[in-house]
N, CA, C and O of each residue as an XYZ file, in Angstrom:
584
protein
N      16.072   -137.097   -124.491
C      15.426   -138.103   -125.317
C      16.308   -138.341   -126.548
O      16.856   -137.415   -127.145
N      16.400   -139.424   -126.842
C      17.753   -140.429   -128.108
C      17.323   -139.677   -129.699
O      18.099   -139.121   -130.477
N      15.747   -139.894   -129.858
C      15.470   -139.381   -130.807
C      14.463   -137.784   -131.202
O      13.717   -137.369   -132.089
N      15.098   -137.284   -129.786
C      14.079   -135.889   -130.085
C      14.824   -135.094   -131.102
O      16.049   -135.192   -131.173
N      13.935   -134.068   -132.141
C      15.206   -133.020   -132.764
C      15.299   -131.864   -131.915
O      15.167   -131.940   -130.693
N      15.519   -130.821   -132.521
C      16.144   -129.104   -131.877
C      15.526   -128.535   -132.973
O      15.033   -129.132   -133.930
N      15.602   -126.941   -132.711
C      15.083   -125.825   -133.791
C      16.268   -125.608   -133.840
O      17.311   -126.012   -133.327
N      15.654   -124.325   -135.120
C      16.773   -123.700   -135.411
C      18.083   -123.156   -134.608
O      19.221   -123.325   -135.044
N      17.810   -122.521   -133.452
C      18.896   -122.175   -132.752
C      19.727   -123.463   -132.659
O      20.948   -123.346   -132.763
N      19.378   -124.256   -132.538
C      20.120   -126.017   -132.194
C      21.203   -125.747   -133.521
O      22.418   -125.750   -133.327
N      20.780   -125.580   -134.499
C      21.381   -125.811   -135.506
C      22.672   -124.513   -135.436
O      23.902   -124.466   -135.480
N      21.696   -123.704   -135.322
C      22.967   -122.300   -135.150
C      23.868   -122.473   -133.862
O      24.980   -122.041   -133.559
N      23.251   -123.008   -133.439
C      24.965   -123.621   -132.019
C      25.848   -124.928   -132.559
O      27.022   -125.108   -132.234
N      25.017   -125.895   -133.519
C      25.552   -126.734   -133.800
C      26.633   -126.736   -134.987
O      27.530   -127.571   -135.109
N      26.348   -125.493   -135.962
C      26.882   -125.556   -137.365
C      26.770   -124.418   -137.875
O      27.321   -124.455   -138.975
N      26.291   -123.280   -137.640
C      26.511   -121.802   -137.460
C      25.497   -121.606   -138.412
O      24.643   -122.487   -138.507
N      25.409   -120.305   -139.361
C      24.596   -119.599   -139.535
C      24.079   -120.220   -140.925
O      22.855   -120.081   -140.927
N      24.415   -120.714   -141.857
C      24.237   -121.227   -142.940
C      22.722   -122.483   -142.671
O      21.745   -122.612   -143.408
N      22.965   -123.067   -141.665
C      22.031   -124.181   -141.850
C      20.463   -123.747   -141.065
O      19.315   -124.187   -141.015
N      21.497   -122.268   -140.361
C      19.925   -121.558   -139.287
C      19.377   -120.996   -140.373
O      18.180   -121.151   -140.615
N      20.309   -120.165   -141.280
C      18.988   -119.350   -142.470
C      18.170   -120.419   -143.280
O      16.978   -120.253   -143.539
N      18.975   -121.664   -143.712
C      18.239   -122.587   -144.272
C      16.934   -123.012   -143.977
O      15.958   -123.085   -144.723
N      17.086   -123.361   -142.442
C      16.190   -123.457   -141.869
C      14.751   -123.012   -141.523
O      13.759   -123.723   -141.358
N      14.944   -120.840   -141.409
C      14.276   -120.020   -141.154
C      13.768   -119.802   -142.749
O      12.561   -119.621   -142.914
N      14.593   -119.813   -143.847
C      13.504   -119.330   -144.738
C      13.472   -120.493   -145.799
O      13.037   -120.129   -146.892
N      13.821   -121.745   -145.712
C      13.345   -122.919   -146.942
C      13.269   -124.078   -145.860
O      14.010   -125.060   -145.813
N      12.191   -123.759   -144.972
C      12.179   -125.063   -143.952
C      11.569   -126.482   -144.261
O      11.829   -127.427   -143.517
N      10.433   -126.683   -145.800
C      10.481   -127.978   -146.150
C      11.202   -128.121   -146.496
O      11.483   -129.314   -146.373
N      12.394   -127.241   -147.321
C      12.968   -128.337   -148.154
C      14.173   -128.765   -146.911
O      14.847   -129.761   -147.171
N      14.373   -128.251   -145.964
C      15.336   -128.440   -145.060
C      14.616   -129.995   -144.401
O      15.212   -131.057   -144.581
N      13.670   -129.954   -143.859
C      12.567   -131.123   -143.347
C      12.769   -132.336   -144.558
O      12.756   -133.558   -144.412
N      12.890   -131.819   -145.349
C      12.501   -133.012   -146.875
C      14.307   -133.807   -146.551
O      14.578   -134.780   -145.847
N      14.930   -133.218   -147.100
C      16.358   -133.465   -146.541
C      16.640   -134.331   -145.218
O      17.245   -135.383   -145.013
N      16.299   -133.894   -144.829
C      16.549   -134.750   -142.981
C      15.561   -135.749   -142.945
O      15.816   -136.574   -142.068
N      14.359   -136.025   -143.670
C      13.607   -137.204   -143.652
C      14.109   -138.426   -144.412
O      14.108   -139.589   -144.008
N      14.671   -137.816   -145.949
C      15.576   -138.539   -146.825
C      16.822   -138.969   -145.690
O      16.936   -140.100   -145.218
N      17.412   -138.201   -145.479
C      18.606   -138.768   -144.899
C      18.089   -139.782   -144.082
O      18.520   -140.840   -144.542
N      17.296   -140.026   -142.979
C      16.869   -140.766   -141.551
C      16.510   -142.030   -142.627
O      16.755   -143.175   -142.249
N      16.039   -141.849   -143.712
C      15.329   -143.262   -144.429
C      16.253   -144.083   -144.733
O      16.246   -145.310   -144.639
N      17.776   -142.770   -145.434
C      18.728   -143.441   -146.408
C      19.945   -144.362   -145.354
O      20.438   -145.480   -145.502
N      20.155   -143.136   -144.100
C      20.879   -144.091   -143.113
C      20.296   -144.541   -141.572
O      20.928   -144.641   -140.520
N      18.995   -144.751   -141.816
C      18.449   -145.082   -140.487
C      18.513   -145.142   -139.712
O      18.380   -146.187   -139.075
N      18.845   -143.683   -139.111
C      18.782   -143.183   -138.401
C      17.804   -142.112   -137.511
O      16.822   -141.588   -138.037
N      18.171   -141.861   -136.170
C      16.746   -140.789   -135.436
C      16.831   -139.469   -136.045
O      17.772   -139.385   -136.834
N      16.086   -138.347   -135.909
C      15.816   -137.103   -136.418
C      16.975   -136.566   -135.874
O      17.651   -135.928   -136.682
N      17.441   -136.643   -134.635
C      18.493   -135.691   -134.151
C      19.673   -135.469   -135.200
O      20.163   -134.501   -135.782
N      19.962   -137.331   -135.135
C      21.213   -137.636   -135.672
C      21.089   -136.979   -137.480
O      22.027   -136.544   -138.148
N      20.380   -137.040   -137.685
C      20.051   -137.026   -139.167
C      19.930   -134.923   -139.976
O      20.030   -134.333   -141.052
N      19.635   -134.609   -138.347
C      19.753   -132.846   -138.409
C      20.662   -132.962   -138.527
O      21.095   -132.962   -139.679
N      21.855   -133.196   -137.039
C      22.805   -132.834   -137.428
C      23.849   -133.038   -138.184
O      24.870   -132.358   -138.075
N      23.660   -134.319   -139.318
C      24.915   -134.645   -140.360
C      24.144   -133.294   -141.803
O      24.663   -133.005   -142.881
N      22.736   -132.737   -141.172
C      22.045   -132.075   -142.311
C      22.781   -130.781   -142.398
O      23.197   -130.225   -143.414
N      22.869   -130.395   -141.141
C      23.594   -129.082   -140.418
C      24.467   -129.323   -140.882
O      24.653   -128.882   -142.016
N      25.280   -129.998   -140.367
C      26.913   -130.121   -140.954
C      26.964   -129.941   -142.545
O      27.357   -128.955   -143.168
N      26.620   -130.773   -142.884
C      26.422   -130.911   -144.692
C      26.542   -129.510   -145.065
O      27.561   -129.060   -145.590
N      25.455   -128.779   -144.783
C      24.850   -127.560   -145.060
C      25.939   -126.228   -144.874
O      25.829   -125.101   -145.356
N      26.835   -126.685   -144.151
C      27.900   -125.978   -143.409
C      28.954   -126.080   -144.372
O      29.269   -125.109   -145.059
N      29.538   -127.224   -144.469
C      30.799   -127.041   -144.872
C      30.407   -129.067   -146.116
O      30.882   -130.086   -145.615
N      29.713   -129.192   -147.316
C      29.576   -130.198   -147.523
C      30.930   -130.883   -147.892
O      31.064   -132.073   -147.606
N      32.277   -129.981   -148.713
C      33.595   -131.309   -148.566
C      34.181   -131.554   -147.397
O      35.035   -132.410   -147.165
N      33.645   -130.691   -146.574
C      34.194   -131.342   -145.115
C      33.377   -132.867   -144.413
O      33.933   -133.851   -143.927
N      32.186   -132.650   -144.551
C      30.886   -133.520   -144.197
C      31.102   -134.496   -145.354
O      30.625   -135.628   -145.278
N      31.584   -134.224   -146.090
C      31.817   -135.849   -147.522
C      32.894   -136.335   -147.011
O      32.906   -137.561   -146.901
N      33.976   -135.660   -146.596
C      35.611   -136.595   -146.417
C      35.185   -137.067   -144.847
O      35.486   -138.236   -144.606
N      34.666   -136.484   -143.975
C      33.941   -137.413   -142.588
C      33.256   -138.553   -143.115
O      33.773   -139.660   -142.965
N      31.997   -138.416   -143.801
C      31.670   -139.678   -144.144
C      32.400   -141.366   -144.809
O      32.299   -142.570   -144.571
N      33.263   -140.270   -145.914
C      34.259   -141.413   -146.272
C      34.835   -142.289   -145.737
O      34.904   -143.512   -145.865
N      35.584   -140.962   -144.618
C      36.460   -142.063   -143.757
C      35.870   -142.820   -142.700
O      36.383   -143.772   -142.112
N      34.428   -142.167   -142.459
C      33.855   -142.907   -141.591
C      33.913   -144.336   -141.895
O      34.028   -145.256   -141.085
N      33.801   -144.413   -143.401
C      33.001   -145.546   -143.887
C      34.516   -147.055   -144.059
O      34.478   -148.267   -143.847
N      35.719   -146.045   -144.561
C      37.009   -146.734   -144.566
C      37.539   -146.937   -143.310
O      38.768   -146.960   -143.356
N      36.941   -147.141   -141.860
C      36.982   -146.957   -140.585
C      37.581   -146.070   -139.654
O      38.004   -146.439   -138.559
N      37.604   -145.413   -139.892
C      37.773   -143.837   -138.791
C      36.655   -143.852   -138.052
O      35.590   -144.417   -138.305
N      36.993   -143.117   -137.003
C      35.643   -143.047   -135.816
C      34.481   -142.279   -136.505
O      34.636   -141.643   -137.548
N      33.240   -142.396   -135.801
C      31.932   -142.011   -136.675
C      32.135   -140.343   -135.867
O      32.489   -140.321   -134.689
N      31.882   -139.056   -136.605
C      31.428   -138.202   -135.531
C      30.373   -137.871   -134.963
O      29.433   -138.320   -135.619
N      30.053   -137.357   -134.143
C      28.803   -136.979   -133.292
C      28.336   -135.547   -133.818
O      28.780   -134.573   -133.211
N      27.558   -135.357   -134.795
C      27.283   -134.038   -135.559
C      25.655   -133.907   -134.436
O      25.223   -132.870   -133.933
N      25.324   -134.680   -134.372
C      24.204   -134.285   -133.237
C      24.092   -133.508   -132.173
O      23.207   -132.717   -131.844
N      25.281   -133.880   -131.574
C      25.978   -132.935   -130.446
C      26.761   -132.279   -130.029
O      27.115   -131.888   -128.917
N      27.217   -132.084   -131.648
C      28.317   -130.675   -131.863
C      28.050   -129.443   -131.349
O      27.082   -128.683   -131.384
N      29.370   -129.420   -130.758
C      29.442   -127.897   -130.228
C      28.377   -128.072   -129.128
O      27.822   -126.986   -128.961
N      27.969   -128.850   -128.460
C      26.807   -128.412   -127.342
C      27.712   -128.393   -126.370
O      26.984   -128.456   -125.379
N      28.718   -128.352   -126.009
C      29.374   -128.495   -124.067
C      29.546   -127.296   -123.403
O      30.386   -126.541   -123.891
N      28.845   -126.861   -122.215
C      28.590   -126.007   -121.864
C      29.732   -125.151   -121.570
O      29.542   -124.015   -121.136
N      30.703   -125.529   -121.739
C      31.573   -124.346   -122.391
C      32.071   -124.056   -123.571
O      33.099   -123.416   -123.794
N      31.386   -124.498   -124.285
C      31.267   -123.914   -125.772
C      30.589   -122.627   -126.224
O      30.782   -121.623   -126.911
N      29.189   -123.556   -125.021
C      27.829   -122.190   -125.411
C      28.503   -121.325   -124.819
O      28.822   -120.299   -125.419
N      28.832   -121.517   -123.649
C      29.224   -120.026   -123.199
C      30.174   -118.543   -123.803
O      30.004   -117.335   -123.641
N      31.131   -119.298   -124.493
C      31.140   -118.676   -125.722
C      30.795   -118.318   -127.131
O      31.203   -117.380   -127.816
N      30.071   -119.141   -127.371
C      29.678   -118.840   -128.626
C      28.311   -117.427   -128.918
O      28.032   -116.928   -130.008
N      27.701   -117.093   -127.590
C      27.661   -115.650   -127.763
C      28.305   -114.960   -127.601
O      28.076   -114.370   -128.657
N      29.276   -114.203   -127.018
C      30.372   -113.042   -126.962
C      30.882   -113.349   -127.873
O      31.092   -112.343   -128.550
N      31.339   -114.457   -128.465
C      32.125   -114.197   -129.806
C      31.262   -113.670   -131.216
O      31.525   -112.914   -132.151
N      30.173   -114.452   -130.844
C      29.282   -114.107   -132.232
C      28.464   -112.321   -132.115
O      27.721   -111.914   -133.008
N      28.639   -111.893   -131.474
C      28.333   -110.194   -131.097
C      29.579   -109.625   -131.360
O      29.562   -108.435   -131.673
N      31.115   -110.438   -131.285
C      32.113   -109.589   -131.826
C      32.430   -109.592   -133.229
O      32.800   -108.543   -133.754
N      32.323   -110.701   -133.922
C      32.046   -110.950   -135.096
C      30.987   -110.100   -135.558
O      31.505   -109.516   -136.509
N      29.913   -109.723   -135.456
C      29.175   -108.878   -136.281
C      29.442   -107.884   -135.894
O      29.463   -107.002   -136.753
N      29.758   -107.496   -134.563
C      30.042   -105.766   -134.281
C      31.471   -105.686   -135.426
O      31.539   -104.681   -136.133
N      32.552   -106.750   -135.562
C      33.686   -106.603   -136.147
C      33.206   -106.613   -138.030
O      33.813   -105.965   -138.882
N      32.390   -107.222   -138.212
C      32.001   -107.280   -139.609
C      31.476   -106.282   -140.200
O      31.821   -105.872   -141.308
N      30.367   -105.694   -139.317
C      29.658   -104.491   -139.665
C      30.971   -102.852   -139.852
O      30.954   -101.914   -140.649
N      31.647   -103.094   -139.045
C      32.669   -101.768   -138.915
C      33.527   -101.872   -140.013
O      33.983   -100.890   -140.598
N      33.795   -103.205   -140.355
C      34.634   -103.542   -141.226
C      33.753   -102.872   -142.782
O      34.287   -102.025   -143.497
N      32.636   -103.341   -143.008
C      32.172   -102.693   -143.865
C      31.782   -101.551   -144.400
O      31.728   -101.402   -145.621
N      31.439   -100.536   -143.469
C      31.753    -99.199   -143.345
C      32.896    -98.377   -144.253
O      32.837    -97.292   -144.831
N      34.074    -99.479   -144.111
C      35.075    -98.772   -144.648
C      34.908    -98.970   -146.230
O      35.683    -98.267   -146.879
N      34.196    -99.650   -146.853
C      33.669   -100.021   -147.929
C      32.724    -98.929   -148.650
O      32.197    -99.141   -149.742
N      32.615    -98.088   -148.130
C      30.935    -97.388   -148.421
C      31.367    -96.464   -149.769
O      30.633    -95.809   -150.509
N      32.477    -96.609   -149.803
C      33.172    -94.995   -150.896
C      33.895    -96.062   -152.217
O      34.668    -95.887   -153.158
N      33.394    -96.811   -151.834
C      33.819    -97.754   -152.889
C      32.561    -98.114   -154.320
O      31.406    -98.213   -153.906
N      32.666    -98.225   -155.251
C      32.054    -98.633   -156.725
C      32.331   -100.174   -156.997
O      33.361   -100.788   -156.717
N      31.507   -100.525   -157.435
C      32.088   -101.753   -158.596
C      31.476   -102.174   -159.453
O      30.314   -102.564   -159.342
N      32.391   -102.178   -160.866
C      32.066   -102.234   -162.001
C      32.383   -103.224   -162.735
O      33.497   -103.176   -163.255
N      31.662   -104.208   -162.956
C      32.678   -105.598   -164.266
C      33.548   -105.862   -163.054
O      34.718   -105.492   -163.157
N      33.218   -106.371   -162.058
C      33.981   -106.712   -160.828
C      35.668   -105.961   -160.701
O      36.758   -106.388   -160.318
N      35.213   -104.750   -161.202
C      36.721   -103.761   -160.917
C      36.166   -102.664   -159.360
O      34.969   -102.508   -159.116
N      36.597   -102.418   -159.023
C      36.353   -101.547   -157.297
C      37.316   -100.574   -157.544
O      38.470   -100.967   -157.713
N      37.086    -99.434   -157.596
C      37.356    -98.122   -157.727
C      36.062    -96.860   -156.525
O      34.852    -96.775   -156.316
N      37.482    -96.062   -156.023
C      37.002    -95.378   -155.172
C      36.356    -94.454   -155.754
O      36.966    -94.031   -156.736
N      35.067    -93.804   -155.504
C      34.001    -92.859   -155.323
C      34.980    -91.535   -155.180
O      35.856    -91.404   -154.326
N      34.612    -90.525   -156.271
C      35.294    -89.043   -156.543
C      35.161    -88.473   -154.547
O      34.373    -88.549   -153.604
N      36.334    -88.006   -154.837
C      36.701    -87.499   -153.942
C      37.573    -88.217   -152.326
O      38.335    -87.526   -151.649
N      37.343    -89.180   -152.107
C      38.322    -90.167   -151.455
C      39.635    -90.590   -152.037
O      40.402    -91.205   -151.298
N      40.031    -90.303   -153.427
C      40.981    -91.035   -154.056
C      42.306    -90.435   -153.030
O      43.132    -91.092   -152.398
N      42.175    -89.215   -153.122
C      43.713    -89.118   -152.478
C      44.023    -89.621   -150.779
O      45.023    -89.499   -150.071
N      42.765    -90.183   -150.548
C      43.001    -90.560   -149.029
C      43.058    -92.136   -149.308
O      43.373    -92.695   -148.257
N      42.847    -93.139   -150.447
C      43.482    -94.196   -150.976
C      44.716    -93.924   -151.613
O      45.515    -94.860   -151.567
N      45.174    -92.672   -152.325
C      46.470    -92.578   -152.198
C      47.494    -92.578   -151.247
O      48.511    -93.270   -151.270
N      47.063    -91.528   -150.178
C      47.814    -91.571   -148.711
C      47.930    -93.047   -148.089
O      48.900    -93.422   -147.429
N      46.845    -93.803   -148.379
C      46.736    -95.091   -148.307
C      48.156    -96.110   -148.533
O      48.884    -96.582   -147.660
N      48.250    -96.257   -150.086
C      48.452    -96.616   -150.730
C      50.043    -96.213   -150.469
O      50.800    -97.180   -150.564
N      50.632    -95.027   -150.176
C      52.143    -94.433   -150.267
C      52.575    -94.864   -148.635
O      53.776    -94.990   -148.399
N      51.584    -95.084   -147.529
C      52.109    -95.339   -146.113
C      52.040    -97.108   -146.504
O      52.983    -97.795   -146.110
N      51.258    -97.567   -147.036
C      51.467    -99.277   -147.131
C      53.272    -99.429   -148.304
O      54.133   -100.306   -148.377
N      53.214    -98.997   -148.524
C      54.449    -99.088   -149.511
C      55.759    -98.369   -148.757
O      56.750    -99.061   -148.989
N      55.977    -97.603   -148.213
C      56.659    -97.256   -147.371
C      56.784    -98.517   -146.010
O      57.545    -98.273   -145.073
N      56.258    -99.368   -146.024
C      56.040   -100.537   -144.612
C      56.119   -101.780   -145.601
O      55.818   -102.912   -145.222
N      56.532   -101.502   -146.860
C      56.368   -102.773   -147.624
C      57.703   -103.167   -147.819
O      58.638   -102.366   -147.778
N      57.867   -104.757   -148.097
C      58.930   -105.183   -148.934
C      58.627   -104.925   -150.244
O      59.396   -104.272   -150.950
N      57.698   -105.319   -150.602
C      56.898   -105.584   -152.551
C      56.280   -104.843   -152.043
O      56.061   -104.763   -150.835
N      55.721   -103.874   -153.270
C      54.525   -103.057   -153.730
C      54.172   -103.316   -155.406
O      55.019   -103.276   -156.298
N      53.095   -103.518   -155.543
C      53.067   -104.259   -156.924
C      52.431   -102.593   -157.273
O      52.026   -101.692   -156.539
N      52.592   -102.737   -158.825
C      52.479   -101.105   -159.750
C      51.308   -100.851   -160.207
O      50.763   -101.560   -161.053
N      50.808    -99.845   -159.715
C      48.977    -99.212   -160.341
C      49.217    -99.362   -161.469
O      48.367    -99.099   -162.320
């Protein structure tokens, strides 16, 4: 159907995670937005999610599309971004490696402080950021000075 919309997942396949949390926890004002838009360029609900999605995603990217839309460049299809069934098919295995990769990544963070936006290691790790610190410099061209 031309003018049906999608839920949230629509949006999280369409424009990733930014416009799904929007969605899940400030959903009038997300609704208020996409009604404004459909009035301002009269357009159906679909079309009007997804320039909302997009927006919501990346907005100087979604402003310089519009521009040039408008100075004649082709219009894009934010409605049906990212839907081709080999897209979806990846876009879970990648998004389970991404958080399995994000989460591990943070881990290594845990011995870390920060103060007045300075990051200093937690007593007792320092000399294993030293060992750190003497094998990266040994593999370095530049090493800038503690």
């Amino acid at each position: 159907m031309a003018g049906s919309s999608y839920g949230p997942i629509g949006s999280l396949y369409r424009a990733g995670p930014k416009p799904f949390f929007t969605r899940i926890f400030n959903p009038d004002t997300y609704d208020q937005a996409v009604l404004k838009y459909m009035a301002q360029d009269g357009c159906d609900r679909k079309e009007a999610q997804g320039n909302m999605d997009a927006f919501l995603e990346n907005p100087q990217d979604w402003g310089f599309q519009k521009v040039s839309e408008q100075n004649g460049a082709y219009k894009k299809d934010y409605a049906n971004a990212n839907m081709e069934p080999k897209q979806e098919v990846f876009i879970v295995p990648w998004s389970c490696w991404a958080w399995n990769k994000s989460t591990v990544d943070a881990r290594h963070f845990k011995h870390w402080e920060c103060s007045n936006n300075v990051y200093r290691c937690q007593k007792g790790y320092q000399e294993n950021v030293d060992l750190l610190i003497k094998s990266a410099a040994a593999n370095a061209d530049y090493v800038e000075e503690r």
